[in-house]
C-alpha positions in Angstrom: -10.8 31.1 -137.5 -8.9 29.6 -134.8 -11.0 28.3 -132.1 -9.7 28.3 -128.1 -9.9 25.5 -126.0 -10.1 26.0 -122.2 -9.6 23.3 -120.1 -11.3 23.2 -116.9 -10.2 20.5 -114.1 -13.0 18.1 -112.5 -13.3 19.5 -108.9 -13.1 15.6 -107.6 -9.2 15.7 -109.3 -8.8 18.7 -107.3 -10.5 17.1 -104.0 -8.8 14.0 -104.7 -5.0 15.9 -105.2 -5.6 17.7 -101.8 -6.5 14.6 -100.0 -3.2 12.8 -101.2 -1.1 15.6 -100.4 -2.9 16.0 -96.7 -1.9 12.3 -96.1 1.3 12.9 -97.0 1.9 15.4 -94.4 0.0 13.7 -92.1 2.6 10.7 -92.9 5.7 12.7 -92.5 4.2 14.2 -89.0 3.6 10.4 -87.4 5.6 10.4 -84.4 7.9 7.8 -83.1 5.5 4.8 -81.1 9.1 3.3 -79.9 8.2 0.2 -82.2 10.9 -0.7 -84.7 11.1 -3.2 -87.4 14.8 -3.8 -88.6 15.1 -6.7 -91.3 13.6 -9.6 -89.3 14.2 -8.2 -85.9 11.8 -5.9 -84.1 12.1 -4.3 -81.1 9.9 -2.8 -78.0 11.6 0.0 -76.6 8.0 0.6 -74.4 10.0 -0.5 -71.3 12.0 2.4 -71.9 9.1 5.2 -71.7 9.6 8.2 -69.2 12.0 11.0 -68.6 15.2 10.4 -68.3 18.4 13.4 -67.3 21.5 12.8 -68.1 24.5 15.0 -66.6 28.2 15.8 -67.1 30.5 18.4 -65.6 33.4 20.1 -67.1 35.4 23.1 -65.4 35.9 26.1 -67.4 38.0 28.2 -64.4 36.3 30.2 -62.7 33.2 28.1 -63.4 32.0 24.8 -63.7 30.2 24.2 -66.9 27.5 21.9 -66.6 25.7 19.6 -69.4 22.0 18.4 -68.8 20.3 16.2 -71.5 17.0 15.3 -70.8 15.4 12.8 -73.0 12.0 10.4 -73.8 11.9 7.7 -76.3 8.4 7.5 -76.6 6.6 10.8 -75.7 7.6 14.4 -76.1 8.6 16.0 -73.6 6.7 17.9 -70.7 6.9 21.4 -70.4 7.9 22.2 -66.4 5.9 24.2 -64.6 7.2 27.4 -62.6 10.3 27.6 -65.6 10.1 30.3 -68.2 9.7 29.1 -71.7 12.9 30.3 -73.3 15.0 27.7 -70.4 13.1 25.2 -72.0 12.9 23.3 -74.9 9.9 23.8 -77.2 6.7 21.2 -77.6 7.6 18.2 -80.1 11.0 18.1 -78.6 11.9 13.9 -77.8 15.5 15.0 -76.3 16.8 18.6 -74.8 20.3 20.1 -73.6 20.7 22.7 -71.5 24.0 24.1 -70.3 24.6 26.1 -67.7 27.4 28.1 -65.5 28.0 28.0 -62.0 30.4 29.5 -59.5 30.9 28.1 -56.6 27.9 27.0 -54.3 25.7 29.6 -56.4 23.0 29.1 -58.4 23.6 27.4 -62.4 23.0 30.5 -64.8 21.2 29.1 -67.8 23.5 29.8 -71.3 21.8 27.6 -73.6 19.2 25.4 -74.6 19.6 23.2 -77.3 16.6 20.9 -79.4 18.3 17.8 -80.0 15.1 15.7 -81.2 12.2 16.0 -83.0 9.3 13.8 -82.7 8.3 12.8 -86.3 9.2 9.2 -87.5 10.3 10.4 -90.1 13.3 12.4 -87.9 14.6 9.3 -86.9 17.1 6.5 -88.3 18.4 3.5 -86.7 20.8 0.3 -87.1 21.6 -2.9 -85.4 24.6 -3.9 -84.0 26.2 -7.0 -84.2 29.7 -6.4 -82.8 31.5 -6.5 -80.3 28.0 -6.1 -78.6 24.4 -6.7 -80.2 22.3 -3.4 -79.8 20.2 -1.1 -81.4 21.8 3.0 -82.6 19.2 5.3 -82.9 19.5 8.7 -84.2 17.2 11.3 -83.8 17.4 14.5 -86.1 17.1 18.5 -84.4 16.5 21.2 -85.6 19.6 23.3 -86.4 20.9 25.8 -83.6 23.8 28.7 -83.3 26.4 27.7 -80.8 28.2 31.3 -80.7 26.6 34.5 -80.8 26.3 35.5 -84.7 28.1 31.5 -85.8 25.7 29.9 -88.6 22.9 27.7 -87.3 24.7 23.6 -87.3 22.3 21.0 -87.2 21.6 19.1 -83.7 21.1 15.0 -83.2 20.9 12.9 -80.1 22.3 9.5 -80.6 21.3 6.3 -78.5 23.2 3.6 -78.5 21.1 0.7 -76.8 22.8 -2.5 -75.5 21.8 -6.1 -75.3 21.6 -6.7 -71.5 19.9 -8.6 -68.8 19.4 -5.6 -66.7 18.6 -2.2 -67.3 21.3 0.3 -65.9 21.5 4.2 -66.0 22.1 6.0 -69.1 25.7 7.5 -69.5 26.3 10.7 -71.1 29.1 10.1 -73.9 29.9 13.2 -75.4 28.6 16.2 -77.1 30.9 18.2 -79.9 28.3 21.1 -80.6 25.8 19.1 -83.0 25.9 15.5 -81.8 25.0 14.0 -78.8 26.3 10.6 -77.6 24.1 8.5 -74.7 24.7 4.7 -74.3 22.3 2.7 -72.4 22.6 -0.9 -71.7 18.8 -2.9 -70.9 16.8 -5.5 -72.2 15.0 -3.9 -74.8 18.5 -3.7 -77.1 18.2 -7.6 -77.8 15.4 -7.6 -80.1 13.1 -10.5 -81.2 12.1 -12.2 -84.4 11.6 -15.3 -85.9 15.1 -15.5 -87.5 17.0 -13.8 -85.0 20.2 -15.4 -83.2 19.6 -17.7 -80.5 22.1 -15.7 -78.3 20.5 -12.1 -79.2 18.2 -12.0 -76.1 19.1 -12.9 -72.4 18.4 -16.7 -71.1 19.0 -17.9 -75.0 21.1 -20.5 -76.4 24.4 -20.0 -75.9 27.6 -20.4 -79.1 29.9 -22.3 -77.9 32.4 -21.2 -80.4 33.6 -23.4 -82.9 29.9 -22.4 -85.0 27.8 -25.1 -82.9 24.7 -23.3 -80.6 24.3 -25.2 -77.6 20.2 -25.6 -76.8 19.0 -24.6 -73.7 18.6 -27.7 -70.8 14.5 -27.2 -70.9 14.0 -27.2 -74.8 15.7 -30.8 -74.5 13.9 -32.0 -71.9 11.0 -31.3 -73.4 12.0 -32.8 -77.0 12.9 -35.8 -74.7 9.7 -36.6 -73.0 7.6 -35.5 -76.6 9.5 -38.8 -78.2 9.1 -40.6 -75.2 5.3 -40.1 -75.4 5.4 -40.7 -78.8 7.5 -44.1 -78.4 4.9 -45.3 -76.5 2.0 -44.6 -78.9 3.5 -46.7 -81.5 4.5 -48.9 -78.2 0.5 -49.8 -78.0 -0.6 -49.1 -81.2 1.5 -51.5 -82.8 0.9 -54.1 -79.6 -2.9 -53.8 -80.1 -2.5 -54.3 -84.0 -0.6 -57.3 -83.0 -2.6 -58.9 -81.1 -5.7 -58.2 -83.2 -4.1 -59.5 -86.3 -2.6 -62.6 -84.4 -4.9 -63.7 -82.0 -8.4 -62.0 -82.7 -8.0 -60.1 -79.3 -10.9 -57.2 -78.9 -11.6 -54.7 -75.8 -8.9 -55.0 -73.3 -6.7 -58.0 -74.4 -5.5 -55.3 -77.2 -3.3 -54.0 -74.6 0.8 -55.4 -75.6 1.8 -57.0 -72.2 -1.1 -56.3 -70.5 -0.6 -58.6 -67.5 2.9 -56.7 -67.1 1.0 -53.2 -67.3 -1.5 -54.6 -64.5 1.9 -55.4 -62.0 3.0 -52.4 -62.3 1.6 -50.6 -59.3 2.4 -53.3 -57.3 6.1 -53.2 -58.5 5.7 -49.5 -57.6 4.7 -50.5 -54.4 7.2 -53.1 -53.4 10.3 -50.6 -54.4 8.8 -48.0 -52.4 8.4 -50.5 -49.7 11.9 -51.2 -50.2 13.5 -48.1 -50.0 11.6 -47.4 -47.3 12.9 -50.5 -45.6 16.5 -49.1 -46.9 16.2 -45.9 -45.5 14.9 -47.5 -41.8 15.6 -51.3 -41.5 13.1 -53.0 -39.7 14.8 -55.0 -36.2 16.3 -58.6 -36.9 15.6 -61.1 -34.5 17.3 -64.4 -34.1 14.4 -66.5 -35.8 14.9 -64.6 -38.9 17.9 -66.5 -40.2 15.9 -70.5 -39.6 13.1 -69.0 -42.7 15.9 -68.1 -44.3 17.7 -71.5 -43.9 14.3 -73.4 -44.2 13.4 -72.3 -48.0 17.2 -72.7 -48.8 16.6 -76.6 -47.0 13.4 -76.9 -49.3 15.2 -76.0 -52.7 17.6 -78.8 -52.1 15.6 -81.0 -51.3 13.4 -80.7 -53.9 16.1 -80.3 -56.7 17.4 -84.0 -55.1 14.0 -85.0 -55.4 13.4 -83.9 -59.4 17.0 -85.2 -59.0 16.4 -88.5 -58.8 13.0 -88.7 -60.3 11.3 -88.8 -57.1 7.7 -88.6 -57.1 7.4 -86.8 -53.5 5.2 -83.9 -53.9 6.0 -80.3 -52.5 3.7 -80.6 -49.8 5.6 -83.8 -48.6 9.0 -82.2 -48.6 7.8 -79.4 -46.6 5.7 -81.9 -44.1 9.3 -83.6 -43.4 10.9 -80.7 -41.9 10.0 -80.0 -38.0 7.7 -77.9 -37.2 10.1 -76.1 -34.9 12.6 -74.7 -38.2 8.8 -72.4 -38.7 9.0 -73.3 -41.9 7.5 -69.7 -44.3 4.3 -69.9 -45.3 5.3 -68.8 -48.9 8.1 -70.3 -51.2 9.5 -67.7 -53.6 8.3 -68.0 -57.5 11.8 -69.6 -58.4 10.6 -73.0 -56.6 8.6 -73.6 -59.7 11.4 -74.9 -61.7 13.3 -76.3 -58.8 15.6 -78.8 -60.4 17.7 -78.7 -63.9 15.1 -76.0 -64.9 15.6 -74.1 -61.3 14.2 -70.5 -62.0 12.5 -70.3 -65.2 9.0 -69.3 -64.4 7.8 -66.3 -66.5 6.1 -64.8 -63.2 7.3 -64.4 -59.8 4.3 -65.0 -57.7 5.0 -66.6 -54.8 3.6 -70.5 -53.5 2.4 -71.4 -50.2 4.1 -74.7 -49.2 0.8 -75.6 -46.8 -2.9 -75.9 -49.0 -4.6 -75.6 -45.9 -3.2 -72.3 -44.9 -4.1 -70.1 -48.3 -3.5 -66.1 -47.5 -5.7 -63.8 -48.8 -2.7 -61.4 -49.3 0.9 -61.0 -49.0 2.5 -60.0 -46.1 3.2 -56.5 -47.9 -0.8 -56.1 -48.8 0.0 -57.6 -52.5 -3.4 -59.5 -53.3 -3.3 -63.2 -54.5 -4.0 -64.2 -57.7 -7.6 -65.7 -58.2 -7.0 -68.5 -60.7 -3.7 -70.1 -61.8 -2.5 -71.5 -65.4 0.1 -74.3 -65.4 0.9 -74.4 -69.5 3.9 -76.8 -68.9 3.3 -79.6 -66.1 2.1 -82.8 -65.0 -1.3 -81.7 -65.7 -1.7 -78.5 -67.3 -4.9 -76.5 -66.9 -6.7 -73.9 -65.1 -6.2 -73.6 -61.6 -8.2 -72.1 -58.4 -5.8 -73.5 -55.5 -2.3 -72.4 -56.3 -1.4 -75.5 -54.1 -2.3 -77.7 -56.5 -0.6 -75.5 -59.3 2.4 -76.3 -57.5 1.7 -80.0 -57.6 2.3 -79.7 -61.1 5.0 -77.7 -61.4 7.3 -78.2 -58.8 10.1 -80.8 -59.7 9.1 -80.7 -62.9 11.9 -79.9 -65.8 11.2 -76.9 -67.9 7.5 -76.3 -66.0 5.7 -72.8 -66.7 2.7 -71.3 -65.3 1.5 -67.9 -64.1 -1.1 -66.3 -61.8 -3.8 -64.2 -63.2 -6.2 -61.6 -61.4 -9.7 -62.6 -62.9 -11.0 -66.7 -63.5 -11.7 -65.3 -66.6 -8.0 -63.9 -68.2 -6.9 -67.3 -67.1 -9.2 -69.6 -69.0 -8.6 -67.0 -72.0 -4.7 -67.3 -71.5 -5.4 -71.3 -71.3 -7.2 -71.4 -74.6 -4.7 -69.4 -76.1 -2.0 -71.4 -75.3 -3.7 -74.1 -76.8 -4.1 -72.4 -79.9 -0.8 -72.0 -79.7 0.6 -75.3 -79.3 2.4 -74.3 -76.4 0.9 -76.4 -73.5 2.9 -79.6 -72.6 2.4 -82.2 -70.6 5.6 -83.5 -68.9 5.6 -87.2 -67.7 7.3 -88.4 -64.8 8.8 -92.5 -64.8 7.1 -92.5 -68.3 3.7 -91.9 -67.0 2.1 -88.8 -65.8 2.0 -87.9 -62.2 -1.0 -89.2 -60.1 -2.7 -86.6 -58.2 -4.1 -87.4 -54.3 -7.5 -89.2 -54.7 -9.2 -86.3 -53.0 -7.6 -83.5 -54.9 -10.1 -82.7 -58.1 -9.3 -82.7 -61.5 -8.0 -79.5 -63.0 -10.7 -77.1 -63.9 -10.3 -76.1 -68.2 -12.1 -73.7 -69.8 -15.4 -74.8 -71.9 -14.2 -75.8 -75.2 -10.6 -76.6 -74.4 -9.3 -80.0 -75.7 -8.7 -82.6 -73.2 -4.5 -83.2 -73.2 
């Protein structure tokens, strides 16, 4: 006997088939948010939101026949209040037309009203444009109307063409051939944005120069300029301080490359501000400026004669044999302390006084003076308070170097590196070393520092 089989389906199938094809609809009913997502290029046609009416005339004798479109990108359009429903388009309608007869200065008689768009996402299709001007074409799908009286329904569209442009300008009303609408619209919101778009696709971009080389813009390279810059000078001190570690044991701030330079340079700041300044309003002359002038040229000759010869004269001498009455500077520029066959060839350009008994405690321009003195190559090298008696050493002397330091301390450290070195020299004069004034003291060395 043949048995039957019924099958009976699982109500959760069931639930489960209804919930699937509720999302589905759901899906196709998602209207257009006026986000788009084309390839790698997206684009925010939010700026866009609102109303917009389009209109075009045409003259059908004896009337005028007139063409409204009235669209929104990114809502539906409202229904108007005070106007009967059938001169309007329905609810869920993105773009309308109406058209309409007039005569004269009468009133427009209403013929038609056309749905151009729907709202559903999935009503809509779209394209970029790449030539002859980038864009956006967006094509929204209607329902299907009858021109003429008893004609077959034909299916309605409104098509956007959106420009690239730096500005947004008023729509323009292309053309309409009984299904398709034609609107062109030029604003900001055509260019698009994305990680691999063209650098010329938005407004303010780079630019193509044409033969297939993009030129960048002036404040991306400024800015790549002043990141290696930055980064020139991290390896700048990094490598300085590794330097000086490795060589010379240095720790806390004597890891600093050039450290005495870095300390100068406000003060080089200062003297080219001073100098411009000077530039832009020159201070009066006067008739007394020109004998300074003449006196520190005197005292260079003199005391290149003097190293010369081998003379033995100090520079306190040669200034004491000029008259008091050529007002002889109270400073002698830096280059003094080579005078001779080694004339300018100090490493710093700190300036001497050519009087010990008349010591500054600044330049004339504010510049504070240095605290302690180290004479490396001289008649007697060492550490020096009196810069006077660095001078002693150096001036007249072949091939002398020193340099001025802030601090007692960086000297005597500079001194002992030197040492270490091997670079501090003692340069005899007539075979002997010079002899200092009885009542001028030794020079001062740091504790530990071989006698030379």
């Amino acid at each position: 006997m043949p048995t039957s089989v019924t099958l009976r389906r699982h109500p959760l199938s069931s639930l489960f088939l209804l919930l699937s094809l509720a999302s589905a609809f759901a899906s196709a009913q998602d209207p257009f948010d006026c986000y788009i997502t084309d390839g790698n290029l997206k684009y925010d046609l939010n700026s866009l939101e609102g109303e917009r009416t389009v209109t075009r005339e045409s003259e059908m004798p004896p009337s005028i026949m007139v063409e409204t479109v009235t669209f929104n990108l990114c809502k539906d359009l409202e229904q108007k209040e005070g106007v009967s429903s059938e001169d309007q388009c329905p609810s869920g309608t993105r773009a309308c037309l109406t058209r309409a007869s007039r005569k004269g200065d009468g009133d427009a008689q209403t013929l038609n009203v056309v749905p151009l768009a729907k709202s559903s996402r999935d009503d809509l299709e779209f394209t970029s444009l790449s030539s002859p001007t980038k864009g956006l074409s967006l094509t929204f799908k209607g329902p299907s109307y009858p021109i003429l009286p008893g004609s077959d329904p034909i299916p309605q569209s409104f098509n956007l063409k959106l420009l690239c442009s730096t500005e947004t300008s008023d729509p323009l009303f292309s053309s309409y051939d009984n299904k398709d609408v034609w609107v062109e619209w030029s604003a900001p919101a055509g260019c698009g944005f994305g990680a691999s778009e063209d650098p010329d696709d938005k407004p303010g971009g780079d630019v193509d120069n044409g033969d297939g080389h993009e030129e960048k813009t002036v404040g991306s390279g400024i800015g790549y300029f002043f990141l290696l810059l930055l980064l020139a000078f991290v390896a700048y001190f990094a490598l300085g301080a590794y330097y000086n570690y490795s060589t010379y044991g240095a720790t806390g701030v004597d890891l600093i490359p050039h450290r005495d330079f870095w300390r100068e340079v406000p003060y080089m700041l200062r003297d080219v501000v001073s100098h411009l300044c000077s530039a832009v309003r020159p201070r009066r002359s006067s008739s007394r400026g020109g004998y300074i002038a003449v006196s520190d040229m005197l005292i260079v000759i003199v005391s290149s004669f003097l190293s010369a010869h081998n003379s033995t004269i100090s520079a306190v001498e040669v200034v004491r044999l000029f008259p008091t009455r050529l007002r002889v500077p109270s400073r002698i520029s830096a280059g003094l302390c080579g005078a001779g066959p080694a004339l300018l060839r100090c490493r710093h350009r700190s300036k001497f006084d050519s009087s010990p008994s008349t010591i500054p405690k600044e330049e004339p321009n504010g510049m504070p003076r240095y605290a302690a003195y180290v004479v490396t190559i001289g008649t007697e090298p060492g550490v020096y308070d009196d810069w006077g008696e660095a001078g002693e050493c150096v001036l007249g002397v072949p091939g002398s170097l020193y340099k001025g330091y802030s601090t007692r301390y960086d000297a005597e450290e500079a001194f002992r590196r030197a040492q270490a070195r091997g670079t501090v020299k003692v340069v005899h004069m007539h075979g002997e070393r010079r002899r200092r004034a009885a009542s001028s003291p030794p020079p001062a060395r740091p504790a530990g520092a071989s006698e030379l």
